[in-house]
GUGU-855097 format. One record per atom (N, C-alpha, C, O): atom name; residue in three letters; x, y, z; residue number from 1. Coordinates in steps of 0.001 Angstrom, whole numbers, plus 500000, padded with zeros to 6 digits. Atoms other than C-alpha are relative to their C-alpha. Layout:
// GUGU-855097
 name resn      x      y      z resi
   CA  ALA      X      Y      Z  NUM
...
END
This chain:
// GUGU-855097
 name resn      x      y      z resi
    N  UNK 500944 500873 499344    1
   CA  UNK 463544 793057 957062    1
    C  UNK 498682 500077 499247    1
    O  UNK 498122 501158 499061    1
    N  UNK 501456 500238 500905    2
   CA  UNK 460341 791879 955026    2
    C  UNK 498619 499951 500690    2
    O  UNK 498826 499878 501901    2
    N  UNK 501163 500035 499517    3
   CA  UNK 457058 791800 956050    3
    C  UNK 499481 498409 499432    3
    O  UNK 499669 498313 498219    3
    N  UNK 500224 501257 500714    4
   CA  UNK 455752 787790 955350    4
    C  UNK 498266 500446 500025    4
    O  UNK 497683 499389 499787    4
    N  UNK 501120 499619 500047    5
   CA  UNK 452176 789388 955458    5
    C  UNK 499731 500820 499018    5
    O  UNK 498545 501066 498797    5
    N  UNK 499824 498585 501214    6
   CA  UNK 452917 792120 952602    6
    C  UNK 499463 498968 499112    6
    O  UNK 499800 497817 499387    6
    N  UNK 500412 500884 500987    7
   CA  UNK 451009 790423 949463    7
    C  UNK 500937 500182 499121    7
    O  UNK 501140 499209 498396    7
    N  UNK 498912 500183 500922    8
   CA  UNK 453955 791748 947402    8
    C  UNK 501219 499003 500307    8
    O  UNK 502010 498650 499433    8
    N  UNK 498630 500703 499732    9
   CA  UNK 456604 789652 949253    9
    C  UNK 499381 498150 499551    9
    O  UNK 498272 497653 499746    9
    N  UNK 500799 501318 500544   10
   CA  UNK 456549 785817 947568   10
    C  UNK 499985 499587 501559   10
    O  UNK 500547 500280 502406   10
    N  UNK 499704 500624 498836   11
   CA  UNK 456071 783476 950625   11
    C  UNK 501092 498571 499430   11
    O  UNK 501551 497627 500074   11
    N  UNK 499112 501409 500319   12
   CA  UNK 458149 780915 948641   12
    C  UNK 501686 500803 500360   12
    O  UNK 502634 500029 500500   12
    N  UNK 498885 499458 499348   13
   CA  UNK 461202 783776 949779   13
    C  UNK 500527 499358 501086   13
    O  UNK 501742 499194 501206   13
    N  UNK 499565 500215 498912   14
   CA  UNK 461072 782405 953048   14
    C  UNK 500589 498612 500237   14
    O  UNK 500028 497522 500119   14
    N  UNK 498921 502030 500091   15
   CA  UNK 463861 779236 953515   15
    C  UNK 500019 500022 501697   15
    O  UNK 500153 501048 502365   15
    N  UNK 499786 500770 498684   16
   CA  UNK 463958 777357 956974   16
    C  UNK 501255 499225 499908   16
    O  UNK 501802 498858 498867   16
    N  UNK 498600 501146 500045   17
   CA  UNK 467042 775212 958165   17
    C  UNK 498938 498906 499682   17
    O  UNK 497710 498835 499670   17
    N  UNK 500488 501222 500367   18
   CA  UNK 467040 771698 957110   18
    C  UNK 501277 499194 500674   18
    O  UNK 502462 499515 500587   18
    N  UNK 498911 501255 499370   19
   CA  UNK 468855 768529 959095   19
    C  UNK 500023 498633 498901   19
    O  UNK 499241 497688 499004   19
    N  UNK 500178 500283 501033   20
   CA  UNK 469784 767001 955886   20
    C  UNK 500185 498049 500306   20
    O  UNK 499837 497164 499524   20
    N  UNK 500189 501777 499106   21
   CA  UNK 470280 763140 958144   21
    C  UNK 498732 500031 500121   21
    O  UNK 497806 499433 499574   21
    N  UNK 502076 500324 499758   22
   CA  UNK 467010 763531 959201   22
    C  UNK 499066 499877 498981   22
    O  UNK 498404 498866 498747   22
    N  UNK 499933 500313 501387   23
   CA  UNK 466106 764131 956204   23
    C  UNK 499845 498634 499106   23
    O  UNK 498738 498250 498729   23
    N  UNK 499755 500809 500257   24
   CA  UNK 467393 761269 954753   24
    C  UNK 499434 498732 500522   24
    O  UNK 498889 497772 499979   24
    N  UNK 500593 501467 499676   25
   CA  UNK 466515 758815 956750   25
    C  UNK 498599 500135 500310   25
    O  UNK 497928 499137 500044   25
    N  UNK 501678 500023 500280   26
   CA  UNK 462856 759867 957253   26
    C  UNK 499626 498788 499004   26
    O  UNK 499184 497645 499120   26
    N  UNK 500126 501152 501682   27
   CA  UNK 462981 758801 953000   27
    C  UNK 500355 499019 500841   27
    O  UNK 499307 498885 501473   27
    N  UNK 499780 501339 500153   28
   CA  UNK 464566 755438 954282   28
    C  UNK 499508 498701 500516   28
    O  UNK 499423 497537 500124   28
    N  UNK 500935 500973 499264   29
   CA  UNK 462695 754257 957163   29
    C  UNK 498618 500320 499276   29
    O  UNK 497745 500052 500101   29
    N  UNK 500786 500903 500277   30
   CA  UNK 459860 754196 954806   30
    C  UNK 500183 499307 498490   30
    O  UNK 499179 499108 497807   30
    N  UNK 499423 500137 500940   31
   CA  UNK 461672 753082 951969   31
    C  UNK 499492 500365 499020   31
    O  UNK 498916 499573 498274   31
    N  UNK 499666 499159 501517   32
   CA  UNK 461574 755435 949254   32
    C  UNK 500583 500569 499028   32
    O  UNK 501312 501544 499210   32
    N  UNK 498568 499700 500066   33
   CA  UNK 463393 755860 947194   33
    C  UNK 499710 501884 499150   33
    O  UNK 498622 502326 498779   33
    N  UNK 500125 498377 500841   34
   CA  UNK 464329 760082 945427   34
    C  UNK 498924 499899 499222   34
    O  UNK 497967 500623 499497   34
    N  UNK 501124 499824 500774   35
   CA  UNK 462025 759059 942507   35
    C  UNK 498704 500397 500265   35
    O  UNK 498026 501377 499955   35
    N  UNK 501111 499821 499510   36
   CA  UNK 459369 758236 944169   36
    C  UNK 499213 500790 501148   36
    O  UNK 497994 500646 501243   36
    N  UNK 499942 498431 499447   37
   CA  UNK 459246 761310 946615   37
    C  UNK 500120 500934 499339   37
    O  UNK 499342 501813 499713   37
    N  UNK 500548 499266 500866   38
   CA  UNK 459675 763393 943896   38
    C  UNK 498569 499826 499687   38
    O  UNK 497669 500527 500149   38
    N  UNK 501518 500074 500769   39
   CA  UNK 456587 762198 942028   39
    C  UNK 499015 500707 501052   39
    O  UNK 498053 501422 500772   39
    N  UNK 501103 500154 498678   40
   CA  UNK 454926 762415 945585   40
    C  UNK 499715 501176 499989   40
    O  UNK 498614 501498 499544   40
    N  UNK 500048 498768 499708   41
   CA  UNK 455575 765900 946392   41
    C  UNK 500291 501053 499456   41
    O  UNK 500239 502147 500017   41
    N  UNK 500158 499104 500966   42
   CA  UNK 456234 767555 943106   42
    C  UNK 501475 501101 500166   42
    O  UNK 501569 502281 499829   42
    N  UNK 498782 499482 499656   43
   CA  UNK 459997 768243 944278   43
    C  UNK 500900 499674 498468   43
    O  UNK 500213 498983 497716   43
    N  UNK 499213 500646 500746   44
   CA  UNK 462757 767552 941543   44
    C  UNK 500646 499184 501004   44
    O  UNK 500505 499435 502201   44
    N  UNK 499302 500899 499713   45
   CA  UNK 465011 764587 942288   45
    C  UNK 501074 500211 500313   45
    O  UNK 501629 499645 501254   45
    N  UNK 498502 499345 499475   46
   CA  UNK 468177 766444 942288   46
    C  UNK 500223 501250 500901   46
    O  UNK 501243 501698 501424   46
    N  UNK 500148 498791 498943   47
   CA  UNK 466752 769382 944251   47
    C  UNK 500076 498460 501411   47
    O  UNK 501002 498501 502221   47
    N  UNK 500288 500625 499111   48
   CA  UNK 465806 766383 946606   48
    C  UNK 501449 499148 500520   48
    O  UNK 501697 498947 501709   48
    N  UNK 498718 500700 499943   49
   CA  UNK 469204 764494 946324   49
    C  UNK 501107 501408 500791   49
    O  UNK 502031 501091 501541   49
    N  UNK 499119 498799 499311   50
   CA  UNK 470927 768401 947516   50
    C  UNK 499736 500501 501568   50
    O  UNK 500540 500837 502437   50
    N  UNK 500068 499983 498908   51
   CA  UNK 468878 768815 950187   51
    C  UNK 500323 498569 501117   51
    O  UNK 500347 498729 502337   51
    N  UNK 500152 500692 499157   52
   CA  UNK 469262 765430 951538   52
    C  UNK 501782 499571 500399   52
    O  UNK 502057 498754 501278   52
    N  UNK 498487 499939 499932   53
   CA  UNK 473454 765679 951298   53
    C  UNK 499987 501424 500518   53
    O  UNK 501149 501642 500860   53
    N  UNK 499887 498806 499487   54
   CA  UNK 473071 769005 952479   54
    C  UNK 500481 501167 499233   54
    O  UNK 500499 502324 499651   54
    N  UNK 499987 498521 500942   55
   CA  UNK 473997 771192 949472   55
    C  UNK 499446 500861 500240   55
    O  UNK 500089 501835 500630   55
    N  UNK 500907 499308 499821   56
   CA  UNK 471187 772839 949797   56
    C  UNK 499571 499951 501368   56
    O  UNK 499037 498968 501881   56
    N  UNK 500459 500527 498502   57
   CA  UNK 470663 773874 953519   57
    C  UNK 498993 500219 500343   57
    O  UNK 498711 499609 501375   57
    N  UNK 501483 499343 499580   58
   CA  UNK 467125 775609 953759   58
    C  UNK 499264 499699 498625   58
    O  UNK 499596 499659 497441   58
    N  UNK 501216 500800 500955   59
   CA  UNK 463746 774273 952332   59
    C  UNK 498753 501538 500325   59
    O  UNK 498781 502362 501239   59
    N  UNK 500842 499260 500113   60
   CA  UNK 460830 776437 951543   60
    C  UNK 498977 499181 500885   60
    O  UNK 498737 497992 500676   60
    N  UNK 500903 500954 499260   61
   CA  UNK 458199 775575 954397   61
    C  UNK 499081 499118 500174   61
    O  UNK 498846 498273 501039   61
    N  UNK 500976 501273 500496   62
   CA  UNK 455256 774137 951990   62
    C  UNK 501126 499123 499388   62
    O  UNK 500619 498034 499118   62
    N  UNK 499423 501281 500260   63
   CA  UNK 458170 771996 950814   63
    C  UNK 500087 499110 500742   63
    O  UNK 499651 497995 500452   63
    N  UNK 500068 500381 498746   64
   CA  UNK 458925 771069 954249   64
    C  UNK 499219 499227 499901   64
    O  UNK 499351 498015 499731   64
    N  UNK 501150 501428 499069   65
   CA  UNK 455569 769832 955229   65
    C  UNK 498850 499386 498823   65
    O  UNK 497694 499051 499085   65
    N  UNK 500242 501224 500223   66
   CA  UNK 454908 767946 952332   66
    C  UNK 500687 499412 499870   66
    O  UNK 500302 498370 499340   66
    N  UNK 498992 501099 499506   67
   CA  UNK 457919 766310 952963   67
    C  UNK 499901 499116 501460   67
    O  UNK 500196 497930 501606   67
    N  UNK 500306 500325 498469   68
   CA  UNK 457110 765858 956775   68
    C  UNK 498592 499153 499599   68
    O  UNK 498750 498036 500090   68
    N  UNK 501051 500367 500248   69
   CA  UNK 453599 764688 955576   69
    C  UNK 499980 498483 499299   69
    O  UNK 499251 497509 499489   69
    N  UNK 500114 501807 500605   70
   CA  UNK 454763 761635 953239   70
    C  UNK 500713 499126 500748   70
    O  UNK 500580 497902 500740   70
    N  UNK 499178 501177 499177   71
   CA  UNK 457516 760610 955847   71
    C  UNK 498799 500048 501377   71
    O  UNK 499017 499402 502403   71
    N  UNK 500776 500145 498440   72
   CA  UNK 454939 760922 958700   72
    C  UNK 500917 500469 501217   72
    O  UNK 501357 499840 502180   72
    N  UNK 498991 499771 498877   73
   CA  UNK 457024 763252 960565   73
    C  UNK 499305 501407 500420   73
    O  UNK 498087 501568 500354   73
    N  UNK 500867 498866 499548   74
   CA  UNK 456565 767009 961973   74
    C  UNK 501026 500668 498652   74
    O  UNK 501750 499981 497931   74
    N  UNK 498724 499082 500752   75
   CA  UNK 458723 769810 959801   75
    C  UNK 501257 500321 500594   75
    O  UNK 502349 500590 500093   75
    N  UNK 499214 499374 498833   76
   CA  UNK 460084 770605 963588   76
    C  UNK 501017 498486 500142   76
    O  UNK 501972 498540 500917   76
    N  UNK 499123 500855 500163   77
   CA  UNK 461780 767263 962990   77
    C  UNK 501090 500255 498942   77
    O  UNK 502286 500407 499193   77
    N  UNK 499190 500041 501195   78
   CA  UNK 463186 767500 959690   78
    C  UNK 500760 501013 500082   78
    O  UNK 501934 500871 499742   78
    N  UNK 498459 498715 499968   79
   CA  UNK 465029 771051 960261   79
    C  UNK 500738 499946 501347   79
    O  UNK 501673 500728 501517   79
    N  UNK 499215 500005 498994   80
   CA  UNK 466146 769980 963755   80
    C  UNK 499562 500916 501376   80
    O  UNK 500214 501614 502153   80
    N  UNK 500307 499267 498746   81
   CA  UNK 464548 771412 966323   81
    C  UNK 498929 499393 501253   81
    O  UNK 498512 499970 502258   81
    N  UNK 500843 500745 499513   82
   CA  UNK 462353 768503 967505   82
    C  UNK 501060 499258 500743   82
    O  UNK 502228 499324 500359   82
    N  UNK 498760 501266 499733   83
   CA  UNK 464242 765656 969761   83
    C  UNK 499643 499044 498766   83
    O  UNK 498819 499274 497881   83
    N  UNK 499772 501358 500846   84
   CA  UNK 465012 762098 967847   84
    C  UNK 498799 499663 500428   84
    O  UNK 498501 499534 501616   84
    N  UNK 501415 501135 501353   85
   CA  UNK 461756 760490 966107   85
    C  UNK 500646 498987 500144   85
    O  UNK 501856 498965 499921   85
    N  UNK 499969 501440 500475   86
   CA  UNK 461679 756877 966224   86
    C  UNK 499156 499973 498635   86
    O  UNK 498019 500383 498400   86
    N  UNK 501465 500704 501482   87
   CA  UNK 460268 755557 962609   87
    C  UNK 500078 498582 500170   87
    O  UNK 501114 498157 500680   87
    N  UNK 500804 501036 500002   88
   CA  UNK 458680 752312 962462   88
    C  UNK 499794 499647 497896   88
    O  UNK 498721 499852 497329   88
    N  UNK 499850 499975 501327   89
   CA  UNK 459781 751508 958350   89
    C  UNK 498919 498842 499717   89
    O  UNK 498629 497989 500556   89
    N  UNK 501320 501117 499965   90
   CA  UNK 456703 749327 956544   90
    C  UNK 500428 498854 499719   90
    O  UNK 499879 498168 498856   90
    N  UNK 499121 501449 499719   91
   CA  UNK 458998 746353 957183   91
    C  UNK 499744 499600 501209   91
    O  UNK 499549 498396 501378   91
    N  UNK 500468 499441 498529   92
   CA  UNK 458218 747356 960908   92
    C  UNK 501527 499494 500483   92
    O  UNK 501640 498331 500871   92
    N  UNK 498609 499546 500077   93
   CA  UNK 462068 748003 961294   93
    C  UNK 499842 501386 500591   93
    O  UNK 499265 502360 500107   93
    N  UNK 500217 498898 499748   94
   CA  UNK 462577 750317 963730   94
    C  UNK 501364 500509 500087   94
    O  UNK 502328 499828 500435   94
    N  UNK 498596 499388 500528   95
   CA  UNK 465398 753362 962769   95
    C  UNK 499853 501034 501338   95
    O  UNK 498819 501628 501643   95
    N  UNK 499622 498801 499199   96
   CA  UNK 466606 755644 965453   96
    C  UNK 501070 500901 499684   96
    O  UNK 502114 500388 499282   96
    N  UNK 498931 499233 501257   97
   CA  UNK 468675 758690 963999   97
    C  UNK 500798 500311 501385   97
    O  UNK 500470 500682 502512   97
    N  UNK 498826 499611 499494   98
   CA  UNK 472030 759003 965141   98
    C  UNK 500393 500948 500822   98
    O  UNK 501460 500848 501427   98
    N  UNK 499388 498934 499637   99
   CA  UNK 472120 762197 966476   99
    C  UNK 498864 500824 500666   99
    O  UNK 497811 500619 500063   99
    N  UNK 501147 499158 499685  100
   CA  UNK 469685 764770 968550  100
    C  UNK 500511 500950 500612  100
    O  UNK 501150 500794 501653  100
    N  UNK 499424 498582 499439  101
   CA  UNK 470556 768321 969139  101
    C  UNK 498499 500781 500805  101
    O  UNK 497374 501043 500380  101
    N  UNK 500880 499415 499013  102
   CA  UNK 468611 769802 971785  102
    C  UNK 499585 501197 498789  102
    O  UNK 500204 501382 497741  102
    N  UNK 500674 498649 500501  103
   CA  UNK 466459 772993 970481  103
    C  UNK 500750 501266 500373  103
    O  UNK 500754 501741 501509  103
    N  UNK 499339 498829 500149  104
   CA  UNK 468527 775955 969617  104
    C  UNK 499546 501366 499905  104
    O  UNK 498878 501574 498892  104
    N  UNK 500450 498462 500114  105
   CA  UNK 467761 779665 970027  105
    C  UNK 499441 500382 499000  105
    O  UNK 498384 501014 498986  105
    N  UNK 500974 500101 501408  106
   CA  UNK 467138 779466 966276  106
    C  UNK 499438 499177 499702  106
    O  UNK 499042 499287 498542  106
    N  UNK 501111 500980 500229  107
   CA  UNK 465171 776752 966252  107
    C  UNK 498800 500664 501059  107
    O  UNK 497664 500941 500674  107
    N  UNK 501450 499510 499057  108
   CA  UNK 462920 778064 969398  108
    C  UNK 499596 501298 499494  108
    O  UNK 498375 501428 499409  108
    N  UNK 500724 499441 500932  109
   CA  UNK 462716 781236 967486  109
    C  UNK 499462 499540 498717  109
    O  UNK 498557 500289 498350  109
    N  UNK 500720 500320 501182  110
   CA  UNK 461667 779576 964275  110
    C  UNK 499142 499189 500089  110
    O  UNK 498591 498984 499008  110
    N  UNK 500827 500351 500025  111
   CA  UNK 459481 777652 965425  111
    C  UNK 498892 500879 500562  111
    O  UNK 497733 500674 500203  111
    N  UNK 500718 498894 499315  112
   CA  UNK 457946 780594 967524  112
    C  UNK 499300 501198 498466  112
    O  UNK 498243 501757 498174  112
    N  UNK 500843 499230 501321  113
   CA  UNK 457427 782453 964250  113
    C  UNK 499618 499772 498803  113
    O  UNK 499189 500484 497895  113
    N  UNK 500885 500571 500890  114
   CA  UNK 456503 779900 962358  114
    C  UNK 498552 499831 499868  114
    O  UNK 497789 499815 498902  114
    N  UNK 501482 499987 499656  115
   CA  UNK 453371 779575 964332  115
    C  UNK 499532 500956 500225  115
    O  UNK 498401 500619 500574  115
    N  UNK 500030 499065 500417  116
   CA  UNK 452949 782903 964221  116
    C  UNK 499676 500336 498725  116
    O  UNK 498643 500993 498602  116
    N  UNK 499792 499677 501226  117
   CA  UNK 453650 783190 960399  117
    C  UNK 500477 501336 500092  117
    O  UNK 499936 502210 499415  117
    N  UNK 499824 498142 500535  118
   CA  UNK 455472 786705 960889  118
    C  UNK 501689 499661 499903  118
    O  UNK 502209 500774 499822  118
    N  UNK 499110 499824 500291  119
   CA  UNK 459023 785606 960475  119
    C  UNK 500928 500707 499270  119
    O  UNK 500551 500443 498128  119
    N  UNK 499455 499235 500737  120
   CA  UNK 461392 787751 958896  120
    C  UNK 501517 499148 499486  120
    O  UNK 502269 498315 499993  120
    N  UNK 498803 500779 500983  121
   CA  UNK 464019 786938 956000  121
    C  UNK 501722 499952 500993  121
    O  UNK 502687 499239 500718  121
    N  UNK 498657 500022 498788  122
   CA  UNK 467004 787552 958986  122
    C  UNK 500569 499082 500943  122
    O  UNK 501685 499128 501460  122
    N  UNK 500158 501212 499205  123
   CA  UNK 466149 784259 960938  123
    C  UNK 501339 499735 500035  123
    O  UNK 501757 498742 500632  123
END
């Protein structure tokens, strides 16, 4: 168990779930496409293409929320622990995502020690 307060531990160690639909369609309702979310948020394109198929299941949390930040969402959306987000795409097309999983034990702890910041690598 790590300490996320230790100055030796990186904070880029610490990965969060990711709801790789949500995800996805964030990017679509405002139509963007990989490229141009890369450029945005200084992600690669194929890191961005893994997390959004779900290869990749956990995001580093400043990835997160500048991902949450260009789709205009929370982070507590994008890893699933928020209910279903309506988006409003700049077509004014509105997307409702398929699916909403109530808030899970690990989601109400991770969001509990997110706001905190003392999470440990065990989540």
């Amino acid at each position: 168990m790590s300490n996320t307060n230790d100055p030796t531990v990186s904070k880029t160690s610490l990965r969060i779930p990711l709801d790789a639909v949500r995800l996805r369609q964030a990017r679509q309702a405002k139509l963007l496409t990989l490229d141009e979310v890369s450029a945005a948020v200084f992600i690669n394109k194929m890191t961005l293409l893994r997390y959004e198929t779900g290869d990749i299941r956990a995001i580093a949390p400043e990835r997160l929320g500048r991902l949450a930040d260009l789709y205009g969402t929370t982070p507590a959306f994008l890893h699933g622990i928020s209910p279903d987000q309506e988006f409003t795409t700049d077509l004014g097309l509105q997307i409702i995502p398929l699916h909403a999983d109530p808030p899970t034990h690990l989601g109400r702890r991770l969001s509990t020690c997110l706001s905190l910041n003392t999470c440990a690598d065990g989540i």
